[in-house]
N, C-alpha and C positions, 0 to 999 in steps of 0.2 A: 504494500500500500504506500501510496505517496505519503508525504510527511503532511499534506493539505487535506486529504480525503481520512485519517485516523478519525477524527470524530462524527462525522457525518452516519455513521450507524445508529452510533447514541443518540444524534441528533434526531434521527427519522423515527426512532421509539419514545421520543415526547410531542411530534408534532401534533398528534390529538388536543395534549392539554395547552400545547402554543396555541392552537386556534380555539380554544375557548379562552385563553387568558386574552388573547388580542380583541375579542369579540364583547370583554368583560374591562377591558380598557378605553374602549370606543365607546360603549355605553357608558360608563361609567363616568368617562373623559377624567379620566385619573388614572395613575402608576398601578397596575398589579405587580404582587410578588410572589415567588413558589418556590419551594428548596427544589433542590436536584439532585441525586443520588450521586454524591462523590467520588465513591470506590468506580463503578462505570468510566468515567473520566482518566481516569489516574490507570484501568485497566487497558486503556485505549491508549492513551498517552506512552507505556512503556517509559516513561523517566523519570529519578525520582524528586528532584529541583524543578518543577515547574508552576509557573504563574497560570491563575486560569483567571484570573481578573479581565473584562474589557467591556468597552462602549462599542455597541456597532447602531451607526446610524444607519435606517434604510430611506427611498425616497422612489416611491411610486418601483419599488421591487431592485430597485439601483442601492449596491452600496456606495454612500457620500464619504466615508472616511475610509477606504480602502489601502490607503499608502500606513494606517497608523495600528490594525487590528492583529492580532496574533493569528496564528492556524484556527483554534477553538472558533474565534467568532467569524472569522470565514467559511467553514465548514459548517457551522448552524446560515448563515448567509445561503452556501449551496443548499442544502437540506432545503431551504423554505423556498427556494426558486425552483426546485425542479421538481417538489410536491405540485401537481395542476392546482389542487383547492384549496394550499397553501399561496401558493403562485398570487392569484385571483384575489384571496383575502389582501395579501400585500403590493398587487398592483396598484392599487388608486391610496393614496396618503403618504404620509409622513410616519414611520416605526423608529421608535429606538430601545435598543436590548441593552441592559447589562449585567453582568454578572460579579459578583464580590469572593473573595477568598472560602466564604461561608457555605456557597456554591445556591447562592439564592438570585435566580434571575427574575431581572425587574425587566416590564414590557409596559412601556409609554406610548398609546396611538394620542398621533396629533392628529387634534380636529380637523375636519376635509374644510377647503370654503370651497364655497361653491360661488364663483363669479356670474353675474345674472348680467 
């Protein structure tokens, strides 16, 4: 496995609850938060010094900070683009993910405007 695709399994066995926490941020228009099952990570990872900290901003399904994110949040990045009904959830808006050493990711949908 390439050193970019290691997490994207893990990724693809939580996108059920990503697309109800983005659906519960949108309504909500507020930050959800949800732990993550760390050993998973750290199983995938193979190393034992690694940071799983990061911000990934999305933007109509585009990552906007791509020059700054580690493997982990690129690999949740592909994971959500290549889901079709994940895809589609994050086509139209503004997402931003992050994750803390505690392995609790937070998912921010920014409000759509709609220009009339």
């Amino acid at each position: 496995m390439k050193e970019l695709d290691i997490y994207q399994a893990v990724w693809k066995r939580y996108l059920p609850v990503i697309a109800m926490k983005i659906k519960e941020s949108q309504r909500k228009n507020d930050a959800v938060t949800f732990s993550l099952y760390k050993p998973e990570f750290q199983v995938a990872s193979k190393r034992k010094k690694i940071s799983f900290d990061f911000e990934l901003e999305m933007k109509d399904s585009r990552v906007m900070n791509n020059s700054s994110i580690p493997p982990i949040a690129k690999d949740l990045s592909e994971a959500l683009r290549q889901n079709i009904a994940m895809k589609q959830q994050i086509g139209i808006g503004s997402f931003k993910f992050s994750m803390n050493a505690d392995f609790m990711l937070t998912i921010q949908a920014e409000p759509i405007i709609v220009k009339v």
